[in-house]
GUSE-746131 format. One record per residue (C-alpha): residue number from 1; residue in one letter; x, y, z. Coordinates in steps of 0.02 Angstrom, whole numbers, plus 50000, padded with zeros to 5 digits. Example, Ala and Ser with C-alpha at 12.3 -4.5 7.8 and 13.67 -1.06 7.14 Angstrom:
BEGIN
<lumfi 1; "A"; <50615; 49775; 50390>>
<lumfi 2; "S"; <50684; 49947; 50357>>
REM end
This chain:
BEGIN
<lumfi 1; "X"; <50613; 36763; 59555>>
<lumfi 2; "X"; <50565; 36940; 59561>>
<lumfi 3; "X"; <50386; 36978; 59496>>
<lumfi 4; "X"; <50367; 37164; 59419>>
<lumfi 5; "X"; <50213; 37210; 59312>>
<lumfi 6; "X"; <50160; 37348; 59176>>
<lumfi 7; "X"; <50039; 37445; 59233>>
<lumfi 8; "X"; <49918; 37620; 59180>>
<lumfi 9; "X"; <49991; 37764; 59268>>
<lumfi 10; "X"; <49925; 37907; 59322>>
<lumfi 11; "X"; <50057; 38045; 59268>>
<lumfi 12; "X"; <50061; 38240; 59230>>
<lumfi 13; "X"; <50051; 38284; 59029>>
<lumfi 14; "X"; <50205; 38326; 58975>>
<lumfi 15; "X"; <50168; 38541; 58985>>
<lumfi 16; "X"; <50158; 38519; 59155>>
<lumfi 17; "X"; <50291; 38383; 59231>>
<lumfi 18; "X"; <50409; 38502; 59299>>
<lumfi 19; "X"; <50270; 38590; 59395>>
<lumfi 20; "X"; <50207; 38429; 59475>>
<lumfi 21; "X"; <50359; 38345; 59522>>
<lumfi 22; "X"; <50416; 38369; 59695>>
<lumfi 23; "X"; <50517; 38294; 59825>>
<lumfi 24; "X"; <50477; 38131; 59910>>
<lumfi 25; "X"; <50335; 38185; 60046>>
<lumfi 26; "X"; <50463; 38125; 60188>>
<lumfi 27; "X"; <50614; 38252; 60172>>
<lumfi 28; "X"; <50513; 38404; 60189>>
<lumfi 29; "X"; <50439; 38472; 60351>>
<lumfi 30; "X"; <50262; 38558; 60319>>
<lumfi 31; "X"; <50330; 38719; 60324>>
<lumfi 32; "X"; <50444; 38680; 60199>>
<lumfi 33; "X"; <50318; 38607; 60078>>
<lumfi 34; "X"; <50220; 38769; 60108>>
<lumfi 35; "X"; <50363; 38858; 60050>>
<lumfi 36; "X"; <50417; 38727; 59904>>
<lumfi 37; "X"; <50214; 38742; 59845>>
<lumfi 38; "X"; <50212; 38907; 59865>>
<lumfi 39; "X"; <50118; 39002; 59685>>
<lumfi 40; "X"; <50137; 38833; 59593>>
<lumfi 41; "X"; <49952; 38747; 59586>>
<lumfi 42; "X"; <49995; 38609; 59514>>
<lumfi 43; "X"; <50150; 38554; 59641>>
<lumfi 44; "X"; <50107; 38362; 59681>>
<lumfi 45; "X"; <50155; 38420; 59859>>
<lumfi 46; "X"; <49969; 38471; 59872>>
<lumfi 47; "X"; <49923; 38287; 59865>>
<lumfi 48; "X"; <50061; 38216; 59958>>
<lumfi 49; "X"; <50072; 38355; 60103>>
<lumfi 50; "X"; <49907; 38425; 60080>>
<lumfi 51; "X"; <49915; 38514; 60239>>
<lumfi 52; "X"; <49996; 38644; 60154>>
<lumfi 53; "X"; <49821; 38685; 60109>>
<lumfi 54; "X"; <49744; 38686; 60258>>
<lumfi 55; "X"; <49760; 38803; 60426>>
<lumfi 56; "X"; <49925; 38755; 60533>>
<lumfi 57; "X"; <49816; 38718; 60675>>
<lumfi 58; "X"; <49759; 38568; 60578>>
<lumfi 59; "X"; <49823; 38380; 60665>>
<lumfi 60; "X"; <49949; 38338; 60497>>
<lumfi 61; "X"; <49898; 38147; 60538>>
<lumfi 62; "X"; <49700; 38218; 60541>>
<lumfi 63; "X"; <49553; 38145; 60420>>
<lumfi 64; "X"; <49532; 38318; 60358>>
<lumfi 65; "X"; <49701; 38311; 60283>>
<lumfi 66; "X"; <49681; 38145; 60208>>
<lumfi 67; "X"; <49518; 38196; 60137>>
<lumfi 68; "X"; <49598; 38362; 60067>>
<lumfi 69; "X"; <49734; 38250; 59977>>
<lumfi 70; "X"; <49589; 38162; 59894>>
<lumfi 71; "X"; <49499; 38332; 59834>>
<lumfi 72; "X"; <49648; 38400; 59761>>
<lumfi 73; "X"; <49681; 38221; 59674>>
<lumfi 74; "X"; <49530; 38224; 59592>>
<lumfi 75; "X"; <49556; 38415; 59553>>
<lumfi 76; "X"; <49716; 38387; 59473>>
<lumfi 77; "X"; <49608; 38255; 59356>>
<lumfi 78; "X"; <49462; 38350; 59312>>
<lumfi 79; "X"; <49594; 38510; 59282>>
<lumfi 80; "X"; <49669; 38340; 59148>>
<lumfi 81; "X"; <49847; 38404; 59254>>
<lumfi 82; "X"; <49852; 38211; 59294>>
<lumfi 83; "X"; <49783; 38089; 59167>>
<lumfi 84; "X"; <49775; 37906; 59183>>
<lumfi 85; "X"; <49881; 37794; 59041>>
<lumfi 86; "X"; <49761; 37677; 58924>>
<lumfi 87; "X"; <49871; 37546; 58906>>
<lumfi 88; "X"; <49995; 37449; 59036>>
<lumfi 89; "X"; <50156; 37506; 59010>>
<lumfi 90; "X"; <50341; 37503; 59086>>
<lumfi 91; "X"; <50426; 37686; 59113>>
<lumfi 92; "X"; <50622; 37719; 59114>>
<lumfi 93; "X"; <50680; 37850; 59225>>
<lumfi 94; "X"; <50841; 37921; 59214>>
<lumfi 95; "X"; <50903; 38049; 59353>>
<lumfi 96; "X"; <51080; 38148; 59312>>
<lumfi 97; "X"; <51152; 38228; 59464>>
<lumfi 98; "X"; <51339; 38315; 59477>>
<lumfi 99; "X"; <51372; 38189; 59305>>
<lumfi 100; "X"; <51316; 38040; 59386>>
<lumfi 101; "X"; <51180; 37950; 59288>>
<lumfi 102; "X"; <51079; 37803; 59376>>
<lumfi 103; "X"; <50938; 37729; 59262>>
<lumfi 104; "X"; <50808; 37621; 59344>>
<lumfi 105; "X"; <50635; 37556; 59291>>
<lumfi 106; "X"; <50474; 37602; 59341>>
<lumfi 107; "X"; <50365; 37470; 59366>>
<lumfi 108; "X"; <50225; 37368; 59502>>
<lumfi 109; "X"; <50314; 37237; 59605>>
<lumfi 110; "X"; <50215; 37115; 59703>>
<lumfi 111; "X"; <50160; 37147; 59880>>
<lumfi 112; "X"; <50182; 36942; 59901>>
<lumfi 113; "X"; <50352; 36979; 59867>>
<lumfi 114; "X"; <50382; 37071; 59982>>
<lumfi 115; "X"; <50282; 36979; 60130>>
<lumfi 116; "X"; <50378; 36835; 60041>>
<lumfi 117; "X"; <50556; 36917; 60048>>
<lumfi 118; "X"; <50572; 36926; 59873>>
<lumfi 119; "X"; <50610; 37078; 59906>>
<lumfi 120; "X"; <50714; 37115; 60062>>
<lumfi 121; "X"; <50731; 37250; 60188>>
<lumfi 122; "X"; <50849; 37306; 60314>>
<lumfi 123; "X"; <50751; 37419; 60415>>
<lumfi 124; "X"; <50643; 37429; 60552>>
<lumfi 125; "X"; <50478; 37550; 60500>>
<lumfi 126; "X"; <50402; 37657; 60616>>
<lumfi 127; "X"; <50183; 37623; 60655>>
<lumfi 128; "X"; <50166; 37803; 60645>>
<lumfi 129; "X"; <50261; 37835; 60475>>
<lumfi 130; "X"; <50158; 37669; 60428>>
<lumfi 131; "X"; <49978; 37754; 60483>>
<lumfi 132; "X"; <50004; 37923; 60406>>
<lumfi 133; "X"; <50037; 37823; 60233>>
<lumfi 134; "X"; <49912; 37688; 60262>>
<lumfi 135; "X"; <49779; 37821; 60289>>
<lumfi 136; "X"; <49840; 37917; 60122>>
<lumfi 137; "X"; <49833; 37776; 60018>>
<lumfi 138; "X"; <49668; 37713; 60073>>
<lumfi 139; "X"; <49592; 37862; 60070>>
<lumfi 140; "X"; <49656; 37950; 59900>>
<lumfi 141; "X"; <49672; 37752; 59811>>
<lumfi 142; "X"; <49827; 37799; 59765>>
<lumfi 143; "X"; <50013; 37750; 59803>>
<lumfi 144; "X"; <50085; 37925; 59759>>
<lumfi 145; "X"; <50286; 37868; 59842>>
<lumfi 146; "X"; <50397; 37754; 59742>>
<lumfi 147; "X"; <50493; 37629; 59823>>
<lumfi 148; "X"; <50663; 37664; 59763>>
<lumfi 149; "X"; <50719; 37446; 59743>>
<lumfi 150; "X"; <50914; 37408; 59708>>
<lumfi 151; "X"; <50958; 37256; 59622>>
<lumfi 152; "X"; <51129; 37157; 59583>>
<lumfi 153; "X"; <51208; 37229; 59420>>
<lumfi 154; "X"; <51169; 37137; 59273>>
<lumfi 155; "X"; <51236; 37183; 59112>>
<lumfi 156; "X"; <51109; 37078; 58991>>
<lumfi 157; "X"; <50984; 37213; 59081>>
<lumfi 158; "X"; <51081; 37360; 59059>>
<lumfi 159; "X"; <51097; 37332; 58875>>
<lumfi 160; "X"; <50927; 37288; 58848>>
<lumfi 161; "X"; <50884; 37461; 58937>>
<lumfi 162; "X"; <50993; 37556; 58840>>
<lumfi 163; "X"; <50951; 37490; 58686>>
<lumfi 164; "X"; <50772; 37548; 58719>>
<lumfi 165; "X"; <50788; 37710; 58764>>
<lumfi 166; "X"; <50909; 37745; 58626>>
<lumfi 167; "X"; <50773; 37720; 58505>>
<lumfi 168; "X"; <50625; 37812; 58608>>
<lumfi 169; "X"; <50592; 37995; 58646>>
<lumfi 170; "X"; <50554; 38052; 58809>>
<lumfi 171; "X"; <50390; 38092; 58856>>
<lumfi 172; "X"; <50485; 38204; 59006>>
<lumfi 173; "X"; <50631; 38289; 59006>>
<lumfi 174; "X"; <50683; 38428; 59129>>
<lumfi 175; "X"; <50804; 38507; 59233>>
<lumfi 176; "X"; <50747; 38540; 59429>>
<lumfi 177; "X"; <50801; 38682; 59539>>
<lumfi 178; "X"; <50959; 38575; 59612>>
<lumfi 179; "X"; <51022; 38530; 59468>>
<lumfi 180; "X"; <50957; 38343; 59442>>
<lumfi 181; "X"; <50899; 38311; 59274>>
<lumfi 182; "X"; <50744; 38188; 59253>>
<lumfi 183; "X"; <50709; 38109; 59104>>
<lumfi 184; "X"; <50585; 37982; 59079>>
<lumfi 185; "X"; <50532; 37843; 58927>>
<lumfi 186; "X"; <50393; 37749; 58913>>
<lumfi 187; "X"; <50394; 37568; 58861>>
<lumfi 188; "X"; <50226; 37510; 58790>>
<lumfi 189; "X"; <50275; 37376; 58664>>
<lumfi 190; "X"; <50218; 37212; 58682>>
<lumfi 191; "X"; <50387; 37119; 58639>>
<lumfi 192; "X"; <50482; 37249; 58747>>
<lumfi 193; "X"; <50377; 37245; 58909>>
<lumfi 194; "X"; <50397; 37046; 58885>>
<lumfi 195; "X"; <50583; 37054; 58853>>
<lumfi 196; "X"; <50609; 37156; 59050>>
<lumfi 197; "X"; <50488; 37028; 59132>>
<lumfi 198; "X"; <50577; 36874; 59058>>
<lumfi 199; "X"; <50761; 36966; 59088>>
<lumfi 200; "X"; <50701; 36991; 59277>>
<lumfi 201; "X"; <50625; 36819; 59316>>
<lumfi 202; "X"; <50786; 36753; 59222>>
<lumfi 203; "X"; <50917; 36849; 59311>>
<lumfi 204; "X"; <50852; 36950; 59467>>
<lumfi 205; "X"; <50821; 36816; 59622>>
<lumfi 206; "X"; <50802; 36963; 59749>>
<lumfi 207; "X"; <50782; 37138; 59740>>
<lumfi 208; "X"; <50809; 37262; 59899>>
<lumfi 209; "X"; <50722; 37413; 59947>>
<lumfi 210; "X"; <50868; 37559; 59940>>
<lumfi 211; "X"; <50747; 37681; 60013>>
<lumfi 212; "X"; <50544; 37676; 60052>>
<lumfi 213; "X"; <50518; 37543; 60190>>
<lumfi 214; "X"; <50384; 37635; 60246>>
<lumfi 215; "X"; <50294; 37647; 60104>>
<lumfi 216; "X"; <50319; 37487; 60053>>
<lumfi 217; "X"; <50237; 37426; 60221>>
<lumfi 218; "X"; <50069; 37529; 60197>>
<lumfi 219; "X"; <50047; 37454; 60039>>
<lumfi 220; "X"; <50040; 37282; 60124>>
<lumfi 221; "X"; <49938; 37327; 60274>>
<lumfi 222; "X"; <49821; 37413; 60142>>
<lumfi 223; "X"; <49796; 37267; 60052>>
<lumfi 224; "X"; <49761; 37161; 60199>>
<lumfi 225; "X"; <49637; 37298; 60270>>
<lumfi 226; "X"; <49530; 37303; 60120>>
<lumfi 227; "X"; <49466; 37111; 60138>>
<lumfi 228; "X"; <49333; 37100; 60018>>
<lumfi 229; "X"; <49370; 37253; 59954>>
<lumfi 230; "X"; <49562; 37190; 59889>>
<lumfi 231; "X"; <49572; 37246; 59713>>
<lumfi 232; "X"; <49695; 37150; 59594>>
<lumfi 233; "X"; <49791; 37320; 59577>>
<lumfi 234; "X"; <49829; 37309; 59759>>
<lumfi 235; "X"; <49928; 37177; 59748>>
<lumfi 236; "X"; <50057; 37278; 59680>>
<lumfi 237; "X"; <50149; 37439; 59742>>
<lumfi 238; "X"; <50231; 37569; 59646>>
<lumfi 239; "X"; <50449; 37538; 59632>>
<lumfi 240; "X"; <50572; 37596; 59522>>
<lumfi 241; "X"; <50718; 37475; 59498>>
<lumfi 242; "X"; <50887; 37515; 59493>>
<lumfi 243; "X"; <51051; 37417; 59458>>
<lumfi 244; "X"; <51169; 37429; 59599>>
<lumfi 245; "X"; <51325; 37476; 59504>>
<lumfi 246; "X"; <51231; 37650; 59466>>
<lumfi 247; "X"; <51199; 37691; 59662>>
<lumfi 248; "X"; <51286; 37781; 59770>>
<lumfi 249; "X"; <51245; 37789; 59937>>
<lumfi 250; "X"; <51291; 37950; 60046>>
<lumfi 251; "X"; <51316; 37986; 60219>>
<lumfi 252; "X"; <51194; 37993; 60323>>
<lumfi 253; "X"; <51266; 38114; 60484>>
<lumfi 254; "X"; <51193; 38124; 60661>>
<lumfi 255; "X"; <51155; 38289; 60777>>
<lumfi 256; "X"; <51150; 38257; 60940>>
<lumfi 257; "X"; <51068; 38361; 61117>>
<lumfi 258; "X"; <51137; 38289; 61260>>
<lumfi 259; "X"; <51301; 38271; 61342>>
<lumfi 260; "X"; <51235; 38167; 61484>>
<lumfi 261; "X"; <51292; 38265; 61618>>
<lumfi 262; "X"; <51469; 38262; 61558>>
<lumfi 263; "X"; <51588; 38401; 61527>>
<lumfi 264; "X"; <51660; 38424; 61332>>
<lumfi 265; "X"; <51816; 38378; 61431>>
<lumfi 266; "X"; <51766; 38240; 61532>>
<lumfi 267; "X"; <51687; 38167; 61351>>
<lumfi 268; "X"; <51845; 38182; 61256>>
<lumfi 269; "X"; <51936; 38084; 61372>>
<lumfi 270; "X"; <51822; 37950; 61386>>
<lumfi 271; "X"; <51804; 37945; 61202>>
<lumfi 272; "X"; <52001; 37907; 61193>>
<lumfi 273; "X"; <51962; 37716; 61251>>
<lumfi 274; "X"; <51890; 37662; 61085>>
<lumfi 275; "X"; <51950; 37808; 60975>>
<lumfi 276; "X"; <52105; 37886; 60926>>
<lumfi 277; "X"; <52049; 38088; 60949>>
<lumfi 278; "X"; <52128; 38217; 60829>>
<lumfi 279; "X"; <52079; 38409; 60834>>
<lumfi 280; "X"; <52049; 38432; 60653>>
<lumfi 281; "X"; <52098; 38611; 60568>>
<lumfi 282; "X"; <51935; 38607; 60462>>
<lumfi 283; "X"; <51773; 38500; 60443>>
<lumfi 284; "X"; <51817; 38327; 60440>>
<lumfi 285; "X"; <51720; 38218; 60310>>
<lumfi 286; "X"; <51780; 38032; 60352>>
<lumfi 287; "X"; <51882; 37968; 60219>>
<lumfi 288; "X"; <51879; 37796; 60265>>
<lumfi 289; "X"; <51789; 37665; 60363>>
<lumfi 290; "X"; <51805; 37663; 60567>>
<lumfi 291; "X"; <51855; 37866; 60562>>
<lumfi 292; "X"; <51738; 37995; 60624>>
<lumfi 293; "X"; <51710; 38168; 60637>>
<lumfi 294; "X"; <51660; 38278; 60782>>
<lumfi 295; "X"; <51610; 38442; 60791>>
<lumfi 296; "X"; <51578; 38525; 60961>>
<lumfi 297; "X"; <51603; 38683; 61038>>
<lumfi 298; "X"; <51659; 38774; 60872>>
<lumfi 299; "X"; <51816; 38634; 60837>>
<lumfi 300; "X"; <51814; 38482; 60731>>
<lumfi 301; "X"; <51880; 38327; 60787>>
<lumfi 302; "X"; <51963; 38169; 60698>>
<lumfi 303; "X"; <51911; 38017; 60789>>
<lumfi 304; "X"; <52007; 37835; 60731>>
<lumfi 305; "X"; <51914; 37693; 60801>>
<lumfi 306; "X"; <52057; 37579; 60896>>
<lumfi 307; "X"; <52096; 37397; 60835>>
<lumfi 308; "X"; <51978; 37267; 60913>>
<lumfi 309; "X"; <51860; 37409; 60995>>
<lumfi 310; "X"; <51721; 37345; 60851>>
<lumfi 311; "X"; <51643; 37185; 60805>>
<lumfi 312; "X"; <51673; 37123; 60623>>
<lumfi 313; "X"; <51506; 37050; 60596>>
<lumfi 314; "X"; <51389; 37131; 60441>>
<lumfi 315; "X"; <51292; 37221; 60574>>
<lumfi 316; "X"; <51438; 37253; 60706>>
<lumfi 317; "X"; <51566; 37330; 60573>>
<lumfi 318; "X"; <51461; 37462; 60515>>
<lumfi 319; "X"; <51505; 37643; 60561>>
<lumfi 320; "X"; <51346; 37695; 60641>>
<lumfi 321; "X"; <51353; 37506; 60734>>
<lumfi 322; "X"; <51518; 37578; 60810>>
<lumfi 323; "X"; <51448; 37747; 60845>>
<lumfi 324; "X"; <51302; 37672; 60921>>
<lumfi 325; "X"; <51414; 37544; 61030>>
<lumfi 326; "X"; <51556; 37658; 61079>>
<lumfi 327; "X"; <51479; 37843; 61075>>
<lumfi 328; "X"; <51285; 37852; 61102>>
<lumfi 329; "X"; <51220; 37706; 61210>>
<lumfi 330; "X"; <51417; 37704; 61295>>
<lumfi 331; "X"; <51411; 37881; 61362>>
<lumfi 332; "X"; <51265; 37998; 61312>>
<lumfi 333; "X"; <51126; 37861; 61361>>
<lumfi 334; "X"; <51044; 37855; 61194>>
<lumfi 335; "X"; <50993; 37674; 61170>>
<lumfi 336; "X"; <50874; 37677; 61023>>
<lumfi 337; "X"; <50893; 37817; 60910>>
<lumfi 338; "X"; <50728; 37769; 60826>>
<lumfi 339; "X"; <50635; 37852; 60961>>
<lumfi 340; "X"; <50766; 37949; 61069>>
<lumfi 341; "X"; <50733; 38128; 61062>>
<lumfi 342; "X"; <50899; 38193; 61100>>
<lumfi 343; "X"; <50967; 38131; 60936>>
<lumfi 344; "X"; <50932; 38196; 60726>>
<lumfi 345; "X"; <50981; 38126; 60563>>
<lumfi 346; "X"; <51058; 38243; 60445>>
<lumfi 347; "X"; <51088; 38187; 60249>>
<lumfi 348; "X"; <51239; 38213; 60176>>
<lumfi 349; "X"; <51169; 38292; 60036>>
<lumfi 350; "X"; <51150; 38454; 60160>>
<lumfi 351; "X"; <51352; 38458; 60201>>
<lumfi 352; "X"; <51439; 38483; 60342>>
<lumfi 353; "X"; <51393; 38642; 60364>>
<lumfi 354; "X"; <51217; 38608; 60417>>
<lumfi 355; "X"; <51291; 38516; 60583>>
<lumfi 356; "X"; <51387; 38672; 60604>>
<lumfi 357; "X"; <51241; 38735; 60604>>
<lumfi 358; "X"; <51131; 38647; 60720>>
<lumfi 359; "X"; <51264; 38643; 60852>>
<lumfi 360; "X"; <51331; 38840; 60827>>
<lumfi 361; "X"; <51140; 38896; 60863>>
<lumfi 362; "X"; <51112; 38803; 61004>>
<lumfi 363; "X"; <50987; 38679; 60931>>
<lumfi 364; "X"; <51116; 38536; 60985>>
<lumfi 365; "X"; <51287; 38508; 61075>>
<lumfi 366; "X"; <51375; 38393; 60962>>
<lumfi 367; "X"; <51396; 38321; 60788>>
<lumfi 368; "X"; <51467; 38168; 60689>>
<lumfi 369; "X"; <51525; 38162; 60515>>
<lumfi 370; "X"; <51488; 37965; 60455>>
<lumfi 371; "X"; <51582; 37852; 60333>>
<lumfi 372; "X"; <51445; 37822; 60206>>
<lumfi 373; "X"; <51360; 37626; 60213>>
<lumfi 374; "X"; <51412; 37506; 60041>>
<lumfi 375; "X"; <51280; 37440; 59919>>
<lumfi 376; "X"; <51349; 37281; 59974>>
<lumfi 377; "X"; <51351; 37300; 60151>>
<lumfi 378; "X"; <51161; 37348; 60117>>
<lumfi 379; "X"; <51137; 37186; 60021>>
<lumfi 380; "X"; <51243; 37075; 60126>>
<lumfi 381; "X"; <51142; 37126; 60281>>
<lumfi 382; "X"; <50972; 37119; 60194>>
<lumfi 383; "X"; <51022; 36924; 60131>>
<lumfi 384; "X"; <51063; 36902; 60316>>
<lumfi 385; "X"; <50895; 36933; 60374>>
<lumfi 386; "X"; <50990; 37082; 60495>>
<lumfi 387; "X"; <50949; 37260; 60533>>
<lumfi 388; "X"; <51039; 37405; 60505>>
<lumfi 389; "X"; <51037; 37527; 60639>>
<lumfi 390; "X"; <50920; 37688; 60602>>
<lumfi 391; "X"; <50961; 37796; 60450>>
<lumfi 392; "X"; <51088; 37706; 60389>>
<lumfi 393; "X"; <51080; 37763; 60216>>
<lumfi 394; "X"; <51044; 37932; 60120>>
<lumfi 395; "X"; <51023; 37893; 59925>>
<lumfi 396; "X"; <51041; 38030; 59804>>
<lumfi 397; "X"; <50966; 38082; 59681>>
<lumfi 398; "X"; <50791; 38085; 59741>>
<lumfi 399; "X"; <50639; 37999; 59654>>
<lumfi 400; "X"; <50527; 38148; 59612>>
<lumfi 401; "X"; <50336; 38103; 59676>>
<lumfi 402; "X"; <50183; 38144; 59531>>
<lumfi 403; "X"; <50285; 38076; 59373>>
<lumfi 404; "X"; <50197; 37920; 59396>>
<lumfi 405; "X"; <50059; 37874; 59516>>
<lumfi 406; "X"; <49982; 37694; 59535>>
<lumfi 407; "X"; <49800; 37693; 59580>>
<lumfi 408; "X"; <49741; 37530; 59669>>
<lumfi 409; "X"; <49568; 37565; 59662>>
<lumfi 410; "X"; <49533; 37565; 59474>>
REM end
């Protein structure tokens, strides 16, 4: 059964939440933290991409930017910005975007766990995402990126989290500059922190990571690096929890450089052997599974992915299994889009109009629109033991980093 723990966060007082949250380190570029940072002290972005601070000449994955993530840590304390909890406690967070609400819980899960596949993944990391996290972590003592863990629905769980935040006030409650409201509750009863750890190790077997596979990783090479040095707090790594029926999972779009020598032309028609190809009169957002959209030299196309031209196995009948099969590795010589430089991920939280984009300014030569990945194709691939294909999934709304911190080294 799935282990989580209470545990003393480090977290913002309540003046200055707003100011401190920011967006997950990993969907901004530098230059866009700069500019997200920008006047605001107190931005958590100066902990999580403290090269903003320092000259752009300065190696991102450098010790002097690890050690500058540390120094404005501890600034953030001895400013009292951040202040550490002085009791264990649970912590509801509820994110509201375009009406949607998803409520999830905040709360340590255990690192044997996950080496135990307790929880399960269903994606490859990257040893350089790994490093750059692994050096943050055991350099500030702090796991500043939550985990973002889905598990089945379970009503009994829902109630019992409703009925606790119906009787609490929030300790945070604001509106960010896209619209997503963040509210959070914290649970520091005895009888309710035992009530979620007896409903989990009741009902919840398994839980999956939804999003942070790379974080999740440091924290387990962490623990193992530290040898003597383990602390019981690293044992644990920060999650928040959330029930499946509350996720949605968006489409995750690819840009791509290359033509491989081909003509637009010559593409098309080779691209008729596995796909029905429509010119579109607009941007074409799939509506369905097996459909695709491509967008090259200023038209959209329809593409319909022929009977039997896909296998129906968990991994095989994914969308971007089919792109992979029939489009990238088929005809543009892109065999592993993990390291492949002529191919970019796009979320779909950006639109369509940011593939426009890329392709009308030259960046790239060609786009593709994505029928969005199920929760249940997530879970039915993680229970599998597969792996999805590269950015398979784009959750929204984000986790906002600073609200709560979990320090391993106290």
């Amino acid at each position: 059964m799935a282990i989580i723990k209470p545990f003393k966060a480090l977290r913002p007082q309540a003046q200055f939440a707003k100011q401190v949250a920011s967006k997950p380190y990993d969907v901004l570029t530098s230059a866009e933290a700069k500019v997200e940072a920008q006047g605001n002290p107190n931005s958590f972005l100066h902990i999580t991409k403290s090269e903003i601070d320092l000259p752009e000449s300065v190696d991102i994955h450098s010790e002097p930017v690890y050690e500058k993530a540390k120094e404005n840590l501890e600034a953030f304390r001895k400013r009292d910005v951040l202040f550490s909890e002085n009791k264990e406690c649970f912590y509801i967070y509820r994110l509201v975007m375009n009406g949607r609400s998803q409520v999830g819980l905040v709360a340590l899960s255990s690192i044997d766990d996950y080496e135990n596949n307790i929880i399960k993944k269903h994606e490859l990391t990257r040893p350089d995402k790994e490093n750059d996290r692994i050096n943050h972590i055991k350099r500030t003592g702090a796991q500043t990126g939550n985990v973002f863990l889905a598990y089945p629905a379970n009503a009994a769980l829902d109630t019992l989290i409703e009925n606790l935040i119906s009787k609490k006030s929030s300790v945070y409650d604001f509106v960010t500059e896209d619209g997503i409201a963040h509210t959070l509750w914290i649970v520091s009863e005895d009888k309710a922190i035992k009530d979620i750890q007896e409903a989990f190790e009741k009902d919840i077997p398994f839980t999956y990571i939804a999003d942070g596979h790379h974080r999740a990783a440091s924290a387990a090479k962490v623990r193992k690096s530290l040898g003597d040095k383990r602390t019981p707090a690293s044992d644990y790594f920060l999650t928040t929890l959330f029930p499946s029926s509350q996720l949605e999972i968006m489409d995750y779009n690819r840009v791509v450089k290359t033509l491989n020598g081909l003509s637009k032309e010559a593409f098309l028609q080779k691209l008729e052997t596995d796909f029905v190809v429509e010119e579109a009169n607009s941007a074409y957002k799939p509506q369905q599974p097996h459909t695709f959209g491509l967008y090259i030299a200023n038209k959209w196309y329809k593409l319909t992915s022929k009977e039997g031209s896909y296998s129906e196995d968990p991994i095989g009948v994914l969308d971007v299994t089919i792109l992979q099969n029939n489009v990238l590795s088929k005809y543009l010589g892109i065999e592993d889009q993990r390291t492949d430089e002529n191919i970019d991920f796009i979320g779909g939280i950006r639109g369509l109009n940011e593939l426009e984009k890329r392709v009308n300014n030259g960046e790239c030569v060609m786009a593709f629109s994505i029928y969005p990945v199920t929760i249940q194709q997530l879970f039915d691939i993680a229970d599998s033991g597969s792996i999805m294909p590269p950015k398979s999934t784009w959750f929204e709304p984000k986790l906002r980093d600073g609200l709560v911190t979990h320090l391993i080294y106290e």
